[in-house]
N, C-alpha and C positions, 0 to 999 in steps of 0.2 A: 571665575568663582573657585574656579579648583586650586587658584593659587593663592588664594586671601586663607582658605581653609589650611593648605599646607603651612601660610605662615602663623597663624592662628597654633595650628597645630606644634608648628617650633617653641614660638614663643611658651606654648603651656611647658612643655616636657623642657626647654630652657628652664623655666621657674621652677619647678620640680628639682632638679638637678642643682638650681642653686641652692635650696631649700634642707635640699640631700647634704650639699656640703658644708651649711652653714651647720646642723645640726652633727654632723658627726666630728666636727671640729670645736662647737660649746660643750658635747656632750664627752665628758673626759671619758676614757677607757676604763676599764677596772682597777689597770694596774699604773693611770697615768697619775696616781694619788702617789704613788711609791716611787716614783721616780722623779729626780732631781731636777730641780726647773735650770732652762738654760736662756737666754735671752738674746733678742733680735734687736736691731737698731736702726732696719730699712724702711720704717715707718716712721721715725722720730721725727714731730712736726717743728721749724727752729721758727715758725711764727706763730702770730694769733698771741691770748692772753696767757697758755702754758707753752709756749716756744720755749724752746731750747738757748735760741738767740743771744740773750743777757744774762746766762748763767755764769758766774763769774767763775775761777778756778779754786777757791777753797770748798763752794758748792760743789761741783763736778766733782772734784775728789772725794769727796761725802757720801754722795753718790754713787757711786763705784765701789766704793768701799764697802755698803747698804749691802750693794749687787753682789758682790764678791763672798756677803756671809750667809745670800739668799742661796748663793750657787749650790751651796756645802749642805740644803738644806731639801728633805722632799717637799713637796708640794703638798699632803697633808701638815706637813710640819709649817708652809708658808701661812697655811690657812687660819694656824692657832698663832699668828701673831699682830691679828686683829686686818689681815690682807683679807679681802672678800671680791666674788664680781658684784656690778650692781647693772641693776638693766637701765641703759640710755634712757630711757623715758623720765627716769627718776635726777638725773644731772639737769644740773643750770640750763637755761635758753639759751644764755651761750656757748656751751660744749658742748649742744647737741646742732649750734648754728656750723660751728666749726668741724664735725667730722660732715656735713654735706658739704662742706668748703672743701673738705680734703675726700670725696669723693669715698666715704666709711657709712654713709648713712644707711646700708643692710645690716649695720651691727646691733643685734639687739640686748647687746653686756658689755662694759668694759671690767679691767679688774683694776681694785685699786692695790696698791703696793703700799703698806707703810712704814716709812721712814722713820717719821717721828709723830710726836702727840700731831703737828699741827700737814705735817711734809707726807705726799702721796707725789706716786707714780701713776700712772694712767695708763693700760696698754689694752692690746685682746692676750689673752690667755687661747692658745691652741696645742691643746693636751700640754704636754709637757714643757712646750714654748710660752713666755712672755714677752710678745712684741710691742715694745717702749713707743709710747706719743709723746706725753705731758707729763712735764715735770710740773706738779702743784705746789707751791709753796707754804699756801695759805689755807689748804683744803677748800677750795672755793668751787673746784667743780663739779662737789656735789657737797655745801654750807650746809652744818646741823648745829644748833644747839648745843650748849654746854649743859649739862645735867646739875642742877642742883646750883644756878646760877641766878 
């Protein structure tokens, strides 16, 4: 009995702990608005429907290039150019099939990057980090309506 209670007991203060880190990692700093985003690449998913996979090379330089003017830019400054996070629950059924595929399903925000009118990035936002998934081509993983269409 005393050892179903101890595991009991991990498990809560486990979940806590993760809870701890999820939130102090969505919830940006004061000063993580002023500081200049920089970005990871050890999450980039090369399958599924936003894989990386078939990006050809005039894409990828597009890309990079996007990256390279984000670099230059604070992270209040990313936000006024139509980049926002949005909470998973609100993405397609299948971009929320696909981060329990890759093993992300405690996320509860991705951010989107954008590109262009139609082109999003997809990553986590942790404080001043952008960790890269999905390249969108078509804004499809989370499709809205066009206004006045």
């Amino acid at each position: 009995m005393a050892k179903l209670r101890s595991k009991q007991a991990f498990r809560e203060i486990q979940a806590q702990f993760t809870q701890q880190q999820k939130i102090a990692r969505q919830s940006p700093l004061a000063n993580s608005e002023q500081e200049k985003l920089s970005w990871q690449v050890s999450l980039v998913d090369y399958e599924g429907d936003w894989g990386w996979q078939s990006i050809d090379a005039n894409t990828l330089k597009f890309i990079i290039d996007k990256l390279a003017q984000f670099e230059t830019m604070k992270w209040a400054e990313v936000l006024s150019t139509g980049s926002h996070p949005l909470q998973v629950k609100h993405l397609c059924a299948a971009a929320q099939q696909r981060l329990q595929e890759l093993h992300l399903e405690d996320e509860d925000e991705l951010f989107s990057l954008r590109l262009s009118a139609k082109q999003r990035l997809w990553g986590i936002r942790d404080r001043h980090l952008y960790k890269i998934l999905w390249y969108d081509p078509n804004h499809t993983v989370y499709p809205v309506e066009k206004k006045h269409t």
